[in-house]
C-alpha positions in Angstrom: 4.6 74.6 -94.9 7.5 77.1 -95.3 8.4 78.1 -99.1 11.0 80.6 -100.4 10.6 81.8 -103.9 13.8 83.7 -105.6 11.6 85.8 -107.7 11.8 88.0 -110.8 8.4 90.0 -111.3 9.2 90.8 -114.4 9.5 87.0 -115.5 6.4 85.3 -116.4 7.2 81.8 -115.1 8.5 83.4 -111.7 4.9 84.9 -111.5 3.2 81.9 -112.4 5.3 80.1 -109.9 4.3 83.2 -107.3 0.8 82.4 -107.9 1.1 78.9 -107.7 2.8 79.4 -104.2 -0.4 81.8 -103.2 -3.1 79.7 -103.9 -2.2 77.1 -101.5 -3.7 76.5 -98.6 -1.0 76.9 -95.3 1.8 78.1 -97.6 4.1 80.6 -95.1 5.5 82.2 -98.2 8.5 83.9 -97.9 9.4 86.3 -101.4 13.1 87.1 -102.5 13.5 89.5 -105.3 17.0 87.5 -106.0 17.8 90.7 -108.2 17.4 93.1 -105.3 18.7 90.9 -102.7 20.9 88.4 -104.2 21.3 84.8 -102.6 25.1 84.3 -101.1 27.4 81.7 -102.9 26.8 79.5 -100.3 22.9 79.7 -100.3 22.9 79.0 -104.1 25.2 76.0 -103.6 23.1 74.5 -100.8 20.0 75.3 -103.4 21.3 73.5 -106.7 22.4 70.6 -104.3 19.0 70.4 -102.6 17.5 70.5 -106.2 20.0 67.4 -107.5 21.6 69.3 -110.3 24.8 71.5 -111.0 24.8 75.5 -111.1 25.7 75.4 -114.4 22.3 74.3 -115.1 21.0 77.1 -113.0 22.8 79.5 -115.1 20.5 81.9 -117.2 21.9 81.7 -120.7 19.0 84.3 -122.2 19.8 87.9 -122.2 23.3 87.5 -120.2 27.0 87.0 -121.4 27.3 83.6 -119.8 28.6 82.0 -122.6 30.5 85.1 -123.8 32.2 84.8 -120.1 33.0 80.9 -120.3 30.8 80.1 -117.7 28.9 77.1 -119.6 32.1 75.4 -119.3 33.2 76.7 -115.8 33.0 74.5 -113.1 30.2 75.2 -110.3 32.3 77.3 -107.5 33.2 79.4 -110.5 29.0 79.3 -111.6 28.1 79.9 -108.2 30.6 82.7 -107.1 29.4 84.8 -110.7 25.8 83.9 -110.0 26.0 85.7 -106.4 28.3 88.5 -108.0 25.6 89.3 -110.8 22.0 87.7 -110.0 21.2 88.0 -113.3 23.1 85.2 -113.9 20.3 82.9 -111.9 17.5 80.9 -113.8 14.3 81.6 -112.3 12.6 80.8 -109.8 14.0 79.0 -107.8 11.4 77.8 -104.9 12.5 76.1 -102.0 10.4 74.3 -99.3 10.7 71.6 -96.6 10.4 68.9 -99.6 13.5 70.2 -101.5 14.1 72.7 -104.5 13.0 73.1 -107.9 14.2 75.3 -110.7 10.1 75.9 -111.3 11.1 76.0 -115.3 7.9 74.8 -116.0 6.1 76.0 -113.4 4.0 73.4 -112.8 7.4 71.4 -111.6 6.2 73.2 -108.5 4.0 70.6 -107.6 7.2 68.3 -106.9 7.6 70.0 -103.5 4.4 71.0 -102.5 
């Protein structure tokens, strides 16, 4: 099985999640430091649709000016567009694999699409 982690290693639940992802068995496991190599507008929108909820619940709220910005109250294109502009913006991780996404927050929601 294919997975994608959009990973912070400085986030403990992105590491756990990284872990997680290593342990199994037949995992092709494919790491994205989302902060170094930020995810398109259109990649996050196909991610939060795959995972069944908006951006705005996607949107990091700790350590960011989201709310200071408006964007808890912004509509998703608007979420999406300042997500891929400043990555910090993203919750993490976000793992994908051929089962759907999960916003692995907590990290044992991995487990959905394994």
């Amino acid at each position: 099985m294919k997975a994608t982690i959009w990973h912070n290693p400085n986030c403990s639940k992105s590491r756990m999640a990284l872990e997680t992802l290593q342990a199994q068995p037949g995992i092709d496991l494919e790491v994205v430091q989302y902060l170094k190599n930020p995810p398109s507008a259109e990649k996050l929108a196909q991610l939060y649709r795959d995972a069944g909820m908006s951006a705005s619940e996607g949107l990091r709220l700790s350590g960011t000016d989201a709310k200071e910005r408006g964007l808890t109250e912004a509509d998703d294109a608007t979420v999406v567009a300042a997500m891929a502009e400043e990555p910090k913006l993203i919750e993490r991780p976000l793992v994908e694999t051929e089962k759907g996404v999960r916003l692995c927050r907590p990290p044992e929601k991995i487990q959905e699409i394994l």
